[in-house]
N, C-alpha and C positions, 0 to 999 in steps of 0.2 A: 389559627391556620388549619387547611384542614390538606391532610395527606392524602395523597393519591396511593388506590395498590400499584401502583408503577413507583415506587419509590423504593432507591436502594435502601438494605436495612446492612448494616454494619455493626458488628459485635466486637467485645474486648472485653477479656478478663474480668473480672474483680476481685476485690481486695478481700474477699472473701473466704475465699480456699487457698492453698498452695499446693504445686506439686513438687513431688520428691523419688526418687529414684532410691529404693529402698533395697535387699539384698536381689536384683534384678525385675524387683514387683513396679511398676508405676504407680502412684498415689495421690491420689485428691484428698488432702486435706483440711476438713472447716476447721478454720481461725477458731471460732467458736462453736457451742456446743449447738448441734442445727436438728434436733429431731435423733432419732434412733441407730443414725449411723453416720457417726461424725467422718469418714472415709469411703473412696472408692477409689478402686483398681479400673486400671486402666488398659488399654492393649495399646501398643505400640504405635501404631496411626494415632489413638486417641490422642497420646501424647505428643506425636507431633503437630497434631492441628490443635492442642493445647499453649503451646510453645508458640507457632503461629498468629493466636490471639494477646500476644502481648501488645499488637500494634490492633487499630483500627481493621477490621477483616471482612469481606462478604463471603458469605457461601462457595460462591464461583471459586473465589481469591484460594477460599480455602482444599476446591477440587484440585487447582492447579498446584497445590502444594501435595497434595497425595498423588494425581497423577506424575506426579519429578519424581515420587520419591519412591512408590510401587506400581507395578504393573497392574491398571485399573483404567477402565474404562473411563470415559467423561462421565456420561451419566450416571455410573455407579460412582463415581468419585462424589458428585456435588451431591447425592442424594444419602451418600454414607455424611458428607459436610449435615448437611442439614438435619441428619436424623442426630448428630452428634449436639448440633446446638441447641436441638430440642430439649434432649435430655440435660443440659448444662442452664438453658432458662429455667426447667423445672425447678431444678437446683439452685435456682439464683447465683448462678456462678459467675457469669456474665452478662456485662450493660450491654445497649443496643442503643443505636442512635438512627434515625432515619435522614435521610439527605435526601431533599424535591427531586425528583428528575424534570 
């Protein structure tokens, strides 16, 4: 099958990391040992579009959830989404699934 760039991409977690809300610090933590820094710190938004990703998510999905919940533009919203998942596929932190449009 061959994908079109017109195709939703949809992210979600994986079993890979977990977060933790540690003496007020937000925390990514690899399951396993991943390279040189088994944790990362998170800021506040990160964690809620964290949280967010328990379910199936796009990008968008995920601005609309930062714009409910801070005062943020659209386009700063989905483009803070997206630089967010970036760093989080680096990280293998979360699947993707494409769906045809």
């Amino acid at each position: 099958m061959i994908m079109s760039t017109a195709d939703i991409v949809e992210y979600r977690r994986g079993d890979s990391y977990v977060y933790r809300l540690t003496v007020g610090e937000h925390l990514l933590v690899a399951l396993h040992a991943r390279g040189d820094e088994p944790l990362y710190a998170l800021t506040p938004t990160g964690a809620l579009l964290w949280e967010r990703l328990a379910d199936w998510s796009t990008p968008e999905q995920l601005a609309d959830a930062l714009s409910s919940e801070y005062e943020v533009g659209r386009e700063d919203a989905v483009q803070d989404a997206r630089d967010f998942l970036e760093q989080l596929v680096m990280l293998q932190a979360v699947q993707t699934r494409r769906i045809p449009t």
